[in-house]
C-alpha positions in Angstrom: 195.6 93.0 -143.4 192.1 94.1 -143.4 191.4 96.5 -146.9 190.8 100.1 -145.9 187.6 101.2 -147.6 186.3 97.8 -148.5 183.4 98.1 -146.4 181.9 101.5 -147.6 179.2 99.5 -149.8 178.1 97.8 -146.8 174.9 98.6 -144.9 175.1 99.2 -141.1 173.9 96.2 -140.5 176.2 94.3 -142.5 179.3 95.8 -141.4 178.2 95.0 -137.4 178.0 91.2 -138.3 181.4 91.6 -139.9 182.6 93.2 -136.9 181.2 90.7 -134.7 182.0 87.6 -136.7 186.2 89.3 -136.3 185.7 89.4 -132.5 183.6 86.4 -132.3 181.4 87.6 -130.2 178.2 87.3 -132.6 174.2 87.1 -131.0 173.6 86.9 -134.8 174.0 83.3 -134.3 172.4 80.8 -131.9 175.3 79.5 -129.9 176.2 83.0 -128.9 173.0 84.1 -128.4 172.2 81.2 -126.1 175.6 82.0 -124.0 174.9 85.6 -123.1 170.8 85.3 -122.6 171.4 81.9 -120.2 169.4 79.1 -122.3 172.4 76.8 -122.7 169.8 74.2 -120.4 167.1 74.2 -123.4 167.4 71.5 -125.3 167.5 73.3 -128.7 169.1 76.1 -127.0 172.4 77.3 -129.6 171.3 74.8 -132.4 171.3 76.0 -136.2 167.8 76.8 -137.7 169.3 75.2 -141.0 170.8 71.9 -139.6 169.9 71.2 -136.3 173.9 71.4 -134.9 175.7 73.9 -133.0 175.6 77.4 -134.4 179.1 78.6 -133.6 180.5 81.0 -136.1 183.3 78.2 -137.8 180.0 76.1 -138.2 177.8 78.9 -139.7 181.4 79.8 -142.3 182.5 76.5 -142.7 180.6 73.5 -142.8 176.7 74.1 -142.1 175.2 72.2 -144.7 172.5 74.5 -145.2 174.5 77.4 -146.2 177.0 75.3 -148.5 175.6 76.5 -152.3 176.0 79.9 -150.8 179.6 79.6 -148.8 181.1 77.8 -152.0 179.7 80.4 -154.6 181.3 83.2 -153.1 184.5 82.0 -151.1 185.4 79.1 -153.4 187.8 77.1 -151.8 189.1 79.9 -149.8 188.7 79.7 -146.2 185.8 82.2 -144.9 187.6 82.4 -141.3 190.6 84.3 -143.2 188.1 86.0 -146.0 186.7 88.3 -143.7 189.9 90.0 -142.7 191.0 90.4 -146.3 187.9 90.5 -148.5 185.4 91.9 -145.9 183.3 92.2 -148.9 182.7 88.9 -149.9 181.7 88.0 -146.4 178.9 90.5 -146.8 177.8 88.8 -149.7 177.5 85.8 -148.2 175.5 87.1 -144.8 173.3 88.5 -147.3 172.4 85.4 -149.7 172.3 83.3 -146.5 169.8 85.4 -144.7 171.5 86.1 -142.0 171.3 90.1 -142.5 167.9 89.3 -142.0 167.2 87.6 -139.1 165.6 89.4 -136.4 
């Protein structure tokens, strides 16, 4: 169940990742982006900036290496894939000290 009101602190910008993290359909990361703008033949086409795998959003929540101080300061040992539907805030937080609010 996803907290009503929850994402009122969050900036416009935040609460589109968050909604496109829940449908998983996210050009905030590299795999996505590659899929709708037709580079999947690049070579480094989809690839995270941070590790050099494949950006997919259980990657970038879950197990990027570059982004694990970050993921396990503010979800723990909770699981980030359920986080965002219950904690919506949290996930915020963690877009936010990861830098991905601020990628262009």
């Amino acid at each position: 169940m996803i907290k009503v009101g929850s994402e009122e602190s969050m900036t416009k910008r935040e609460q589109a990742i968050l909604a496109r993290f829940r449908t998983g359909h996210t050009p905030d990361l590299a795999w996505y982006r590659a899929l709708i703008t037709h580079t999947q033949d690049e070579p480094e086409s989809g690839l995270c900036e941070g590790c050099g795998k494949t950006e997919t959003l259980k990657h970038y929540l879950t197990s990027c290496p570059s982004t694990e101080d970050d993921r396990y300061s503010i979800f723990g040992t909770d699981d980030p894939m359920e986080v965002m539907f219950t904690e919506p805030q949290r996930v915020a937080d963690f877009i936010r000290k990861s830098g991905l609010v601020d990628r262009d």
